[in-house]
PDB file of N, CA, C and O in Angstrom, chain B, residues numbered from 101:
ATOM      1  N   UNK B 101      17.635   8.664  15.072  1.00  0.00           N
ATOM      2  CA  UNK B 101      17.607   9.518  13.900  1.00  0.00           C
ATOM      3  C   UNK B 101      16.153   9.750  13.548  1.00  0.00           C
ATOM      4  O   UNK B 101      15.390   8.793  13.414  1.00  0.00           O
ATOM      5  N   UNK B 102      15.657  11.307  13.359  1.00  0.00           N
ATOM      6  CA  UNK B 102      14.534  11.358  13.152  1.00  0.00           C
ATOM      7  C   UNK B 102      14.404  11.709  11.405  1.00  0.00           C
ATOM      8  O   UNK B 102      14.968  12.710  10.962  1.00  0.00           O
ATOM      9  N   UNK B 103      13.861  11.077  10.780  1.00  0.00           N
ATOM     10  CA  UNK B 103      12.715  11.986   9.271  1.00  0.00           C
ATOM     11  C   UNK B 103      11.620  11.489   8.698  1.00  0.00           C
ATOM     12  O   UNK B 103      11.120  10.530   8.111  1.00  0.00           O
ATOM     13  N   UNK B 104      11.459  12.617   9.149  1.00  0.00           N
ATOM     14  CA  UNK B 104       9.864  12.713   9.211  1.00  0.00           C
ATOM     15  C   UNK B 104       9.505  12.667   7.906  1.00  0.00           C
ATOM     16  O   UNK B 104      10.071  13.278   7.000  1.00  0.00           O
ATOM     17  N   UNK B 105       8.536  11.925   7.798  1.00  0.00           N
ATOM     18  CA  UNK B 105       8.112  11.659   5.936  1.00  0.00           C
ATOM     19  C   UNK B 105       6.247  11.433   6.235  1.00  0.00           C
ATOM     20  O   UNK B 105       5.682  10.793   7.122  1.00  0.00           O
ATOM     21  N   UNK B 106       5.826  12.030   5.402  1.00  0.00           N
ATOM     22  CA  UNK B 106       3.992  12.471   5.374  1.00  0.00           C
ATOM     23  C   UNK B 106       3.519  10.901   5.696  1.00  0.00           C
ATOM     24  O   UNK B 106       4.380  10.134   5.266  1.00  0.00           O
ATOM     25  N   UNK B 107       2.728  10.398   6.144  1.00  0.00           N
ATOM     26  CA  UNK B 107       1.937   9.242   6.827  1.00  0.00           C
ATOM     27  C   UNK B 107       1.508   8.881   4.784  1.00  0.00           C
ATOM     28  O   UNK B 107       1.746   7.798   4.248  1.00  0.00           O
ATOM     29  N   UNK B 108       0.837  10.176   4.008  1.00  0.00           N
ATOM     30  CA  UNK B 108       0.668   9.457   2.980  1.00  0.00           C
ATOM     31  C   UNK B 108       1.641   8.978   1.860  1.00  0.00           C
ATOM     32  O   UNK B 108       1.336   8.296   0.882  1.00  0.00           O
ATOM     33  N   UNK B 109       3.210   9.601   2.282  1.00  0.00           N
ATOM     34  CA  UNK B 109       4.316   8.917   1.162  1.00  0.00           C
ATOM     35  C   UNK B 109       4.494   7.887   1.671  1.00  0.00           C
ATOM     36  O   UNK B 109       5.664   7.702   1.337  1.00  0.00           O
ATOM     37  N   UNK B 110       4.139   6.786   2.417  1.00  0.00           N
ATOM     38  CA  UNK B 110       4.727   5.568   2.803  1.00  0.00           C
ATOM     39  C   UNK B 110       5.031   4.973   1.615  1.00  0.00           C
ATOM     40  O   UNK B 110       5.900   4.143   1.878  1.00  0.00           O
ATOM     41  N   UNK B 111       4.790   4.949   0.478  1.00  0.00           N
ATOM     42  CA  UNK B 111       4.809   4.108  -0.614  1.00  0.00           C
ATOM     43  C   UNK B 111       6.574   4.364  -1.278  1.00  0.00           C
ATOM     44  O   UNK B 111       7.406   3.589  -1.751  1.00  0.00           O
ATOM     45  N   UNK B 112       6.554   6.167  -0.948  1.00  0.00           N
ATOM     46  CA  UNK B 112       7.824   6.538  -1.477  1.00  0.00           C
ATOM     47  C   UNK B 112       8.854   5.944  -0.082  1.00  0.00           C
ATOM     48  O   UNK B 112       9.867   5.501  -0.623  1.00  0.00           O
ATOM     49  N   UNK B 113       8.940   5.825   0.958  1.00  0.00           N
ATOM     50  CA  UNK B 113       9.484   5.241   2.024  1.00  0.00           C
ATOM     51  C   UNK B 113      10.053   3.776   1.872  1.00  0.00           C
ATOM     52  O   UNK B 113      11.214   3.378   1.962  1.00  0.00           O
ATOM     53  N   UNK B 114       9.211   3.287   1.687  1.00  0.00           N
ATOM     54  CA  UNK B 114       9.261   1.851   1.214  1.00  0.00           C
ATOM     55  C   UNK B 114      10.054   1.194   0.257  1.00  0.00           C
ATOM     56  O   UNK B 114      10.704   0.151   0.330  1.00  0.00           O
ATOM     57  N   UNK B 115       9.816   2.290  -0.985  1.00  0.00           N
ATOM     58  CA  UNK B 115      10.848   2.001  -1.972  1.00  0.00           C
ATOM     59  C   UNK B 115      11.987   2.433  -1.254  1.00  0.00           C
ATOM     60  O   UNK B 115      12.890   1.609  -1.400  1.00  0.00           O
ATOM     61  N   UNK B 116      12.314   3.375  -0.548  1.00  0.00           N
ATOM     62  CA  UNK B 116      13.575   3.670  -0.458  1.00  0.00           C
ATOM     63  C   UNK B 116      14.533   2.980   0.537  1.00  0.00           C
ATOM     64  O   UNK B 116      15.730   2.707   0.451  1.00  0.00           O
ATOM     65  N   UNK B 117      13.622   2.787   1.505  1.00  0.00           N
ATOM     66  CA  UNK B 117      14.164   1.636   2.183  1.00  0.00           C
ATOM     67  C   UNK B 117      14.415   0.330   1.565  1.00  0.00           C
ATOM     68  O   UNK B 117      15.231  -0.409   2.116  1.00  0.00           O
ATOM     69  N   UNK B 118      13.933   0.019   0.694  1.00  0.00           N
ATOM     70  CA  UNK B 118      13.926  -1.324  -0.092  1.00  0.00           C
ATOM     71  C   UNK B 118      15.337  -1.651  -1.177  1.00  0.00           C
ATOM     72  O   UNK B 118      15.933  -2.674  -1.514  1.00  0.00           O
ATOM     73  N   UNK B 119      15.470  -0.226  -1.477  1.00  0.00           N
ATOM     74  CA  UNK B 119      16.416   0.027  -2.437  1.00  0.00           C
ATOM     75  C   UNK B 119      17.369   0.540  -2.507  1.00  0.00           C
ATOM     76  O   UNK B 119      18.136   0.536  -3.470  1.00  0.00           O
ATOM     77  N   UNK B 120      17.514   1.170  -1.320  1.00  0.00           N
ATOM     78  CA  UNK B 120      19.005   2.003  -1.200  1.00  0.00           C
ATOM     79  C   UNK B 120      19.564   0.927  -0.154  1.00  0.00           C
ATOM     80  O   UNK B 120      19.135   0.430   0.887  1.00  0.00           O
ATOM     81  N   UNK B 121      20.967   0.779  -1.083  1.00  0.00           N
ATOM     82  CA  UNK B 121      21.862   0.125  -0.111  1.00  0.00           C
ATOM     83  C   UNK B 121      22.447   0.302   0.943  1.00  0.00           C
ATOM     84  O   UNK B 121      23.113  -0.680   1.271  1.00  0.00           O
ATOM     85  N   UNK B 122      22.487   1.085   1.581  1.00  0.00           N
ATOM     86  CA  UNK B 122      22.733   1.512   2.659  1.00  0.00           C
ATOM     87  C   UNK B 122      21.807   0.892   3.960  1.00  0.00           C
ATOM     88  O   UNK B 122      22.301   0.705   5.072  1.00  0.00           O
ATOM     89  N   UNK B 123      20.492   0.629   3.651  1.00  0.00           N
ATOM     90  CA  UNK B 123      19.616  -0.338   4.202  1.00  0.00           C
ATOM     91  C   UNK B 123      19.914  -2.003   4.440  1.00  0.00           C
ATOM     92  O   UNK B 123      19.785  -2.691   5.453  1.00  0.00           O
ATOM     93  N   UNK B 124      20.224  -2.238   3.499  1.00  0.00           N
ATOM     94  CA  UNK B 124      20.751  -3.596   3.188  1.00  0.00           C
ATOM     95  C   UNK B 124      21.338  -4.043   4.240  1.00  0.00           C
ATOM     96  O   UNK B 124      22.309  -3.521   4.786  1.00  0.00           O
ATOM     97  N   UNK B 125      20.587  -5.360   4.685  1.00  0.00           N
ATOM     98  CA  UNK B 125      21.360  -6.348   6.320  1.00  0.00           C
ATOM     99  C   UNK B 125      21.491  -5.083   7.599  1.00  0.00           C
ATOM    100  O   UNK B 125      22.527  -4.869   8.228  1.00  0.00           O
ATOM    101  N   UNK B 126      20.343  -4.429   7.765  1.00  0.00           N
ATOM    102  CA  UNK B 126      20.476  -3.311   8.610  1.00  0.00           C
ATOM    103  C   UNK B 126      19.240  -3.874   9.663  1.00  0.00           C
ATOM    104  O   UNK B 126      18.452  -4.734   9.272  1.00  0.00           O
ATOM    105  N   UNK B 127      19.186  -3.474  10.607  1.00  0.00           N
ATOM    106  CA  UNK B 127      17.407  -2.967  11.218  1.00  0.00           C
ATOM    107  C   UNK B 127      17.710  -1.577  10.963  1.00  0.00           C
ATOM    108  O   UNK B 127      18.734  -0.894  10.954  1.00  0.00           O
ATOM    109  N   UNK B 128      15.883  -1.291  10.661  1.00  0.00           N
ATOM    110  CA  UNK B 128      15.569   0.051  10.515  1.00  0.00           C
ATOM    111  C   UNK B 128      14.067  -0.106  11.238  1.00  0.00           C
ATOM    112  O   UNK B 128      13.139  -0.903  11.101  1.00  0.00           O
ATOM    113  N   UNK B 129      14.252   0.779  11.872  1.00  0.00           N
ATOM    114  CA  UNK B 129      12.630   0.776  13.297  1.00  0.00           C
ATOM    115  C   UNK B 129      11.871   1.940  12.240  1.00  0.00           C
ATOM    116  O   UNK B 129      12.435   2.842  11.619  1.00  0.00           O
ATOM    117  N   UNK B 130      10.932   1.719  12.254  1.00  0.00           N
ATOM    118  CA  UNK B 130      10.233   3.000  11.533  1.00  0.00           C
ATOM    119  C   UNK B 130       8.936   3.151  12.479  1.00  0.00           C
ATOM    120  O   UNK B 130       8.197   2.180  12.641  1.00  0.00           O
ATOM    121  N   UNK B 131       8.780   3.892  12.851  1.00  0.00           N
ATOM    122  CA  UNK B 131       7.038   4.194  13.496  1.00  0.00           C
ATOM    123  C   UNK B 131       5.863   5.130  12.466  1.00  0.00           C
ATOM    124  O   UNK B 131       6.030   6.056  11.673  1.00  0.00           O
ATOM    125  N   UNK B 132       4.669   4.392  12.920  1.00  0.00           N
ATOM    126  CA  UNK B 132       4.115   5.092  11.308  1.00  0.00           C
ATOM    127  C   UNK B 132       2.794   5.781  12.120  1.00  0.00           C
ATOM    128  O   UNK B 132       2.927   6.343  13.208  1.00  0.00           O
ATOM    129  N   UNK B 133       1.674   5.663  11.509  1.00  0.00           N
ATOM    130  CA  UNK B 133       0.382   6.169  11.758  1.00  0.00           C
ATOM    131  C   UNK B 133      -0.318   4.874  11.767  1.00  0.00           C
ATOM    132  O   UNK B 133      -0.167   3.967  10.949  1.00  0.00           O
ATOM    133  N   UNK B 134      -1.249   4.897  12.980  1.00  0.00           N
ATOM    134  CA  UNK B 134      -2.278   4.203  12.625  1.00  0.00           C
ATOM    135  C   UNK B 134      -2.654   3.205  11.260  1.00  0.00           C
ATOM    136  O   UNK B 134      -2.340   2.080  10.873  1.00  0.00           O
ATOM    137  N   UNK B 135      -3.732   4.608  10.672  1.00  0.00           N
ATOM    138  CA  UNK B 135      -4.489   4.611   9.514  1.00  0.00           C
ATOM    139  C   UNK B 135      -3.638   4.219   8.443  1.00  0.00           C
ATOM    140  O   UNK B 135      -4.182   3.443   7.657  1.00  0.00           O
ATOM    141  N   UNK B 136      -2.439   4.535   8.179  1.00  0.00           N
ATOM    142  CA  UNK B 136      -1.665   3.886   6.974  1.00  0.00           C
ATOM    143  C   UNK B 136      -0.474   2.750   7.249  1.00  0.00           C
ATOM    144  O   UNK B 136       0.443   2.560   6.451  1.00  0.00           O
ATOM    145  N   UNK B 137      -0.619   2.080   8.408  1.00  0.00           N
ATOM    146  CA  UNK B 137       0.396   0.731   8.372  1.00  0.00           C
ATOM    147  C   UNK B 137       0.504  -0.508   7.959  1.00  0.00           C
ATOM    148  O   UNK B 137       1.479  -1.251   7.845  1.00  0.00           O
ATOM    149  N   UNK B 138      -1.060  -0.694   7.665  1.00  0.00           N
ATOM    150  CA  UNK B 138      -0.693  -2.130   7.117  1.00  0.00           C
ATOM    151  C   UNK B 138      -0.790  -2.006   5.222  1.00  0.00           C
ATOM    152  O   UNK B 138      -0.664  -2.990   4.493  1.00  0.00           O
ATOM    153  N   UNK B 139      -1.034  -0.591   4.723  1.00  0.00           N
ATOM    154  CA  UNK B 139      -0.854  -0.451   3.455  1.00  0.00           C
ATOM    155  C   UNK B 139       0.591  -0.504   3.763  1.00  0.00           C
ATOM    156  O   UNK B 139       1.160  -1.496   3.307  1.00  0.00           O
ATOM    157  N   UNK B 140       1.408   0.436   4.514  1.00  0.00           N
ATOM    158  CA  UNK B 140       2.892   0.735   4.624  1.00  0.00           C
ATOM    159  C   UNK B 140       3.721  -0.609   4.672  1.00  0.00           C
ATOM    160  O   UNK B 140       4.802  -0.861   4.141  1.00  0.00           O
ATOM    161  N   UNK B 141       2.796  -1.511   5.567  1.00  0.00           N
ATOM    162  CA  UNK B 141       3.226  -3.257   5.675  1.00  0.00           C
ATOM    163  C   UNK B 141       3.827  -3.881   4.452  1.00  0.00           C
ATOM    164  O   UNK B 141       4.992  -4.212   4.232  1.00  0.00           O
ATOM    165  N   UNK B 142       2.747  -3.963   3.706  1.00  0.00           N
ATOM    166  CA  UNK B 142       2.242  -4.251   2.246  1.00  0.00           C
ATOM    167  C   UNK B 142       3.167  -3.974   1.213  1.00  0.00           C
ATOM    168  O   UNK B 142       3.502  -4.807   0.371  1.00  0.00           O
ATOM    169  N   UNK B 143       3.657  -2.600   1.281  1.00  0.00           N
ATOM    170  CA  UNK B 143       4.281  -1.917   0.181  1.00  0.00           C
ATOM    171  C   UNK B 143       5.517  -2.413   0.446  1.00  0.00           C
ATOM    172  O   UNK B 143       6.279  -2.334  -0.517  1.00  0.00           O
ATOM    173  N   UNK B 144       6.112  -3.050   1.735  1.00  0.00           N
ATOM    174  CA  UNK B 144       7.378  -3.697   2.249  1.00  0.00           C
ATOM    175  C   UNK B 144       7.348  -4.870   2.257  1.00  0.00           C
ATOM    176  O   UNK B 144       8.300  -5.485   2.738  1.00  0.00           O
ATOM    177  N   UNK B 145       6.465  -5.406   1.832  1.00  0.00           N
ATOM    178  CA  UNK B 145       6.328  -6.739   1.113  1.00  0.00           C
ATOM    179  C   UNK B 145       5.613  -7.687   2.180  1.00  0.00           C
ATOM    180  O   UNK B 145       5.693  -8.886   1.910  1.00  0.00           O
ATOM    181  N   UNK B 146       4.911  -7.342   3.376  1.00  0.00           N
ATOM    182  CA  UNK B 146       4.027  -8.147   3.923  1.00  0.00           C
ATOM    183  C   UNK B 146       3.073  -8.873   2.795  1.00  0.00           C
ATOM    184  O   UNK B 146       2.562  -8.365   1.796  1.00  0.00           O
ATOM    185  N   UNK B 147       3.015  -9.915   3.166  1.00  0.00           N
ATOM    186  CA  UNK B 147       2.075 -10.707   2.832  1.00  0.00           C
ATOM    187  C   UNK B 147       1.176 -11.636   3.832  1.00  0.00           C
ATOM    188  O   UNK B 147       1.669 -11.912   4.925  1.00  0.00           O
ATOM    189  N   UNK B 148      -0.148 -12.140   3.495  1.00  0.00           N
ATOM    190  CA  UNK B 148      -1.406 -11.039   3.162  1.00  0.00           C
ATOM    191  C   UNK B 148      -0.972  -9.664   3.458  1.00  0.00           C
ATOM    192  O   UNK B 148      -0.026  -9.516   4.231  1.00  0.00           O
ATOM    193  N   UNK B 149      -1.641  -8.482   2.855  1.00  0.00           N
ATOM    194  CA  UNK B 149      -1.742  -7.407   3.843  1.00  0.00           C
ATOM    195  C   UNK B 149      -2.038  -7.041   5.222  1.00  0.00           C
ATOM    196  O   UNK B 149      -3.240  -7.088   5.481  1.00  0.00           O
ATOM    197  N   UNK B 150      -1.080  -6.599   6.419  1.00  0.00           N
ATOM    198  CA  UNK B 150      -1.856  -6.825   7.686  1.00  0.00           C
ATOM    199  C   UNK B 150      -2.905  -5.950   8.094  1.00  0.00           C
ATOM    200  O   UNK B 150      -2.666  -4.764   7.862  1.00  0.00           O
ATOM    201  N   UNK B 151      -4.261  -6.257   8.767  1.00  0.00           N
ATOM    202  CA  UNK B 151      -5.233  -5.461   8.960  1.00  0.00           C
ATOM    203  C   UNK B 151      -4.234  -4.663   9.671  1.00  0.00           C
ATOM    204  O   UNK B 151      -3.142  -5.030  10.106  1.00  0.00           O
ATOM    205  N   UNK B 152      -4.937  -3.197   9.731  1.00  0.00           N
ATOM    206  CA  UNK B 152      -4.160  -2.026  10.597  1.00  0.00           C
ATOM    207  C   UNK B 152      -5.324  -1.881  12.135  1.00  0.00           C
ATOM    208  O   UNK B 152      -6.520  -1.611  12.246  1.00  0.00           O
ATOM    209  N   UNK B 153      -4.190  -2.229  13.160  1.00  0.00           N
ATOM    210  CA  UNK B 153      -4.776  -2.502  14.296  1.00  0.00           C
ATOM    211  C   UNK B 153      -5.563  -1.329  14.795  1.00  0.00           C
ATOM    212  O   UNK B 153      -5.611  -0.339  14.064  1.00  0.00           O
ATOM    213  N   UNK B 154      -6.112  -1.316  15.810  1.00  0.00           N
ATOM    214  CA  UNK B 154      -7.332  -0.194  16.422  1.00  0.00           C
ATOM    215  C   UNK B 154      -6.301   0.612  16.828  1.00  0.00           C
ATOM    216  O   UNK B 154      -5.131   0.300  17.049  1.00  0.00           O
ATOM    217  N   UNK B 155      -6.975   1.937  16.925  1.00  0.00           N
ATOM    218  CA  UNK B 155      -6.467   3.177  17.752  1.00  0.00           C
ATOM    219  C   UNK B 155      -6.358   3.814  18.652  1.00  0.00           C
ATOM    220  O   UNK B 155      -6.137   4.995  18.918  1.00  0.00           O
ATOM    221  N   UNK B 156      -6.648   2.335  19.458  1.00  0.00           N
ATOM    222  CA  UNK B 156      -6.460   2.553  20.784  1.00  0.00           C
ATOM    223  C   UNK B 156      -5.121   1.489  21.270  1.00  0.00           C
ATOM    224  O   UNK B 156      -4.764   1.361  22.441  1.00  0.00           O
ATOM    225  N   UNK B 157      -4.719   1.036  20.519  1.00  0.00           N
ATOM    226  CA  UNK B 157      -3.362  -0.126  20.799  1.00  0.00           C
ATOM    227  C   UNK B 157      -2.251   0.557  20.617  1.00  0.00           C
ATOM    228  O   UNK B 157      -1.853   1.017  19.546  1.00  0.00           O
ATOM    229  N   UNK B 158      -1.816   0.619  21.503  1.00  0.00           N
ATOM    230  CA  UNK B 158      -0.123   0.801  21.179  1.00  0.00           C
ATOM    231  C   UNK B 158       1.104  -0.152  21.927  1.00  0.00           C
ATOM    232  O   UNK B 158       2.286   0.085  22.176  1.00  0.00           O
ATOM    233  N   UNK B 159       0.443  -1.047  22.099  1.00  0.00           N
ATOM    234  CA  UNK B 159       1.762  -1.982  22.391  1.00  0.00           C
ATOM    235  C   UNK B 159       1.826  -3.257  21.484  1.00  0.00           C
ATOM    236  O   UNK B 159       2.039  -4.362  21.983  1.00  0.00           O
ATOM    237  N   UNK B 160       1.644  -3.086  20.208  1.00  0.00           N
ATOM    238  CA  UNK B 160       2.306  -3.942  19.229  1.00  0.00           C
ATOM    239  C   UNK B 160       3.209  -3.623  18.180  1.00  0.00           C
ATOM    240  O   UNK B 160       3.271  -2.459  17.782  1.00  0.00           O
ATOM    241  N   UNK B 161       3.920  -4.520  17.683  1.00  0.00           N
ATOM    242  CA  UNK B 161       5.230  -4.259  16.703  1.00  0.00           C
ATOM    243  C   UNK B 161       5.279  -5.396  15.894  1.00  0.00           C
ATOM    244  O   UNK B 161       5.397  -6.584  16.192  1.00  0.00           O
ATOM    245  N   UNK B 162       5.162  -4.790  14.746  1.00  0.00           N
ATOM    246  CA  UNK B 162       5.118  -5.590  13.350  1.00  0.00           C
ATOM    247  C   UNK B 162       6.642  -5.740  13.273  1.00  0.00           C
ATOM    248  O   UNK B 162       7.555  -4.936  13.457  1.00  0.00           O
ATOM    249  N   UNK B 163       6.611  -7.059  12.936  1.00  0.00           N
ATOM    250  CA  UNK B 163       8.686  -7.526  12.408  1.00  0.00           C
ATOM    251  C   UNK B 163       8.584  -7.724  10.884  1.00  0.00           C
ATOM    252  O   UNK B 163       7.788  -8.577  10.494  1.00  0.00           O
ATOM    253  N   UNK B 164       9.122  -7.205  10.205  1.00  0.00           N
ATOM    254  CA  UNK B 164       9.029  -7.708   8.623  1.00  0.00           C
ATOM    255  C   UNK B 164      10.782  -7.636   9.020  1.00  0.00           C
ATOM    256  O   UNK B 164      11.431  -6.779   9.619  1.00  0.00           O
ATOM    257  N   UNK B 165      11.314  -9.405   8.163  1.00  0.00           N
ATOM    258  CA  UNK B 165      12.692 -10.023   8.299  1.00  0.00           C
ATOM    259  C   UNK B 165      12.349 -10.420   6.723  1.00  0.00           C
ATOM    260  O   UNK B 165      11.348 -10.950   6.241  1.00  0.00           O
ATOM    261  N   UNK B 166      13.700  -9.905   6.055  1.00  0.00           N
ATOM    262  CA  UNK B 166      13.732 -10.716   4.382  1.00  0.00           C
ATOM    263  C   UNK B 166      14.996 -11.539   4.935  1.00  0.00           C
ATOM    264  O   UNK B 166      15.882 -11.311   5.759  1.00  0.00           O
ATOM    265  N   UNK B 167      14.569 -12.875   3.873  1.00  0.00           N
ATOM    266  CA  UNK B 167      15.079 -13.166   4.028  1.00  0.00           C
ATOM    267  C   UNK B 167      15.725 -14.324   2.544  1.00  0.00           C
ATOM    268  O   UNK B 167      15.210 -15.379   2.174  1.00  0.00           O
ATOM    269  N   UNK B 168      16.965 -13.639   1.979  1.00  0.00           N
ATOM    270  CA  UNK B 168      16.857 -14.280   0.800  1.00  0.00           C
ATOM    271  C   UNK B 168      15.843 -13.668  -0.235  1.00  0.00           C
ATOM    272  O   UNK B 168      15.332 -14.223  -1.207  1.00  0.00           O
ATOM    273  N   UNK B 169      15.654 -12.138   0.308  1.00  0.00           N
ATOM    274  CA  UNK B 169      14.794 -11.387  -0.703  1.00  0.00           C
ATOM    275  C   UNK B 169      13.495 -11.919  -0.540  1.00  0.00           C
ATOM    276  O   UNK B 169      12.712 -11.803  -1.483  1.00  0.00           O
ATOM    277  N   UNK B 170      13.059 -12.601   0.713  1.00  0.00           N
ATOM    278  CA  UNK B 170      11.230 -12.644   0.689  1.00  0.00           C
ATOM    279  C   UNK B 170      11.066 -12.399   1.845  1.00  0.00           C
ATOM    280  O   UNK B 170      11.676 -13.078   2.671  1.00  0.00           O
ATOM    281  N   UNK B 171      10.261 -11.438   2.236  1.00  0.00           N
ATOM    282  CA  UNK B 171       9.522 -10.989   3.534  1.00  0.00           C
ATOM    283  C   UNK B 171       9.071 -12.023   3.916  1.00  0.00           C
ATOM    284  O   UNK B 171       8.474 -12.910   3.306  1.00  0.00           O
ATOM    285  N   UNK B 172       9.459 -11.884   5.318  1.00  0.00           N
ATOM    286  CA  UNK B 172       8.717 -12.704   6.788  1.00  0.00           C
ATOM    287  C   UNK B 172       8.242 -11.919   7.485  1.00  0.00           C
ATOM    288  O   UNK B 172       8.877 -11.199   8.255  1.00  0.00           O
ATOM    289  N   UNK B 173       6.543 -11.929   7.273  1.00  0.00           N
ATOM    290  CA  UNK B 173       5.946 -10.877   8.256  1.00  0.00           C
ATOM    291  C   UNK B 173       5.325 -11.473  10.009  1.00  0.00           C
ATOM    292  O   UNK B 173       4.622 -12.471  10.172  1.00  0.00           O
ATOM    293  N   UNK B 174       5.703 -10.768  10.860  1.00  0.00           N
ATOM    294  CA  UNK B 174       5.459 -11.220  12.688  1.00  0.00           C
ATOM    295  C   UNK B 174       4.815 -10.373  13.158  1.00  0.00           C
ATOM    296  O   UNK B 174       5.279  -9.261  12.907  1.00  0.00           O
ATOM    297  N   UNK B 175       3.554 -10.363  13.995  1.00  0.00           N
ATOM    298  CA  UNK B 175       3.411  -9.555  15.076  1.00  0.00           C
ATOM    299  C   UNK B 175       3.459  -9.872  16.189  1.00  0.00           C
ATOM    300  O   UNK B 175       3.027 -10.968  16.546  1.00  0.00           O
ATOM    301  N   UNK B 176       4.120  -8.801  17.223  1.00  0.00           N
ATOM    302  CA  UNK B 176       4.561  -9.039  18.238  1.00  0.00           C
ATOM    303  C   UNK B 176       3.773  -7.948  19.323  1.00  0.00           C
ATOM    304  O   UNK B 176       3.796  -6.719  19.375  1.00  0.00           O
ATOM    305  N   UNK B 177       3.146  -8.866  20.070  1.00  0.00           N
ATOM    306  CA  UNK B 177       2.442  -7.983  21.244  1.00  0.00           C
ATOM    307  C   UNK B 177       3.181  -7.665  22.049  1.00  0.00           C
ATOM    308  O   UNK B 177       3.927  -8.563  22.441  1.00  0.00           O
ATOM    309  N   UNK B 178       3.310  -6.600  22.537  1.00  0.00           N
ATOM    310  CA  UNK B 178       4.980  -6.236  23.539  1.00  0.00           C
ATOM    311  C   UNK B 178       3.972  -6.471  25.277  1.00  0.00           C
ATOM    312  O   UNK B 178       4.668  -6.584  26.286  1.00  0.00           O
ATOM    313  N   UNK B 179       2.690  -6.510  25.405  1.00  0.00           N
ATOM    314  CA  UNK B 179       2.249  -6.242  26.507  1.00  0.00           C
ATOM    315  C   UNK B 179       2.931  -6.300  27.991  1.00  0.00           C
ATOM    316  O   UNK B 179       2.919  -7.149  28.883  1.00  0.00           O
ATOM    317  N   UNK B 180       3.582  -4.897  27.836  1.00  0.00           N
ATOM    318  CA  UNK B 180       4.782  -4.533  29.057  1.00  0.00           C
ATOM    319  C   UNK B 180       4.253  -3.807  30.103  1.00  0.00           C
ATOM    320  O   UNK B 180       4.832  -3.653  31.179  1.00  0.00           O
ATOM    321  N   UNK B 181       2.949  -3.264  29.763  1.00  0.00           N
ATOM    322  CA  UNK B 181       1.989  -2.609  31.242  1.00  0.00           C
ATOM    323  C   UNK B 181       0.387  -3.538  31.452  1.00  0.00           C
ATOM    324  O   UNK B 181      -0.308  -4.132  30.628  1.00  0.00           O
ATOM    325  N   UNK B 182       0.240  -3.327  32.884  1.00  0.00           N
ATOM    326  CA  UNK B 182      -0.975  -3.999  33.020  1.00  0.00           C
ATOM    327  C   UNK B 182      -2.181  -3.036  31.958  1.00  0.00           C
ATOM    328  O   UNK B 182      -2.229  -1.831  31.708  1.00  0.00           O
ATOM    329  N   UNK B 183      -2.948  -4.047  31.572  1.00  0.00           N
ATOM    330  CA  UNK B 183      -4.061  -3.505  30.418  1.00  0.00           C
ATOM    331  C   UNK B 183      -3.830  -3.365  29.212  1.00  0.00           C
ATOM    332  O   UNK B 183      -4.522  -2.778  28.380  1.00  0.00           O
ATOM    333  N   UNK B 184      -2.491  -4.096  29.025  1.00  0.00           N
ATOM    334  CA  UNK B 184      -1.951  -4.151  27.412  1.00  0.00           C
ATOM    335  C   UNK B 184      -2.837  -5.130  27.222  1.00  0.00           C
ATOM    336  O   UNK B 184      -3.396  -5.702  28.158  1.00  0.00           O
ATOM    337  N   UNK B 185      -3.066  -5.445  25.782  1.00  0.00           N
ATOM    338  CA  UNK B 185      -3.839  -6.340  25.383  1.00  0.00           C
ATOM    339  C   UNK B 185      -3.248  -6.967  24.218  1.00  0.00           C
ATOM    340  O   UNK B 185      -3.936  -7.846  23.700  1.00  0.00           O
ATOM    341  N   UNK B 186      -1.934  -6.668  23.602  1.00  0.00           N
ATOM    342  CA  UNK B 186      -1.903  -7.058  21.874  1.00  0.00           C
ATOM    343  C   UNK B 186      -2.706  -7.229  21.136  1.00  0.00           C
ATOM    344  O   UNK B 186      -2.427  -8.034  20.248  1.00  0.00           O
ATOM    345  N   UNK B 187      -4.029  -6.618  21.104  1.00  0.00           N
ATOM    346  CA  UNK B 187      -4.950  -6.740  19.819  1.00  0.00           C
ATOM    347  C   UNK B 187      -4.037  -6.465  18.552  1.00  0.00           C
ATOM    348  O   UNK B 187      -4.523  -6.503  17.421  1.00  0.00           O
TER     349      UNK B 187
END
C-alpha cells in the first residue's frame, strides 16, 4: 500500500499512526527520507533520538516495538550485498 505523505509532515504521520486504531498490534513498514528519520524516529517515541544515518547507506532498518505503550527502539544492519556496511 502506497501514501505518500511530504518527508516534512512526519510529525502529522506519527500521530496518526500512533492513534488510529486500526494501527494497533499491527506492523506498519514506513520508508522515509534520509534528512527527516531520526526526527520521524523521535516523534514515534524513539528514545534518545536516533542520529539520521549518512546518505549513502541504505541497508539499515530501524525497529521501533511498543511494548505495553513504551517504545523499544533497534537498529538493524540488513548487510545483504557485498559493501554493505550498516553504518
Amino acid at each position: 500500500i502506497r501514501q505518500p505523505v511530504k518527508a516534512a509532515d512526519f510529525g502529522n504521520l506519527a500521530r496518526h499512526l500512533l492513534e488510529h486504531p486500526d494501527y494497533r498490534g499491527k506492523t506498519v513498514v514506513v520508508c522515509w527520507a534520509h534528512d527527516e528519520m531520526g526526527d520521524f524516529a523521535r516523534a514515534l517515541g524513539a528514545k534518545p533520538k536516533p542520529k539520521n544515518w549518512k546518505k549513502d547507506v541504505f541497508d539499515t532498518v530501524w525497529v521501533i516495538t511498543y511494548r505495553h505503550g513504551k517504545p523499544d527502539f533497534q537498529t538493524h544492519p540488513q548487510q545483504l550485498l557485498p559493501g554493505d556496511t550498516g553504518r
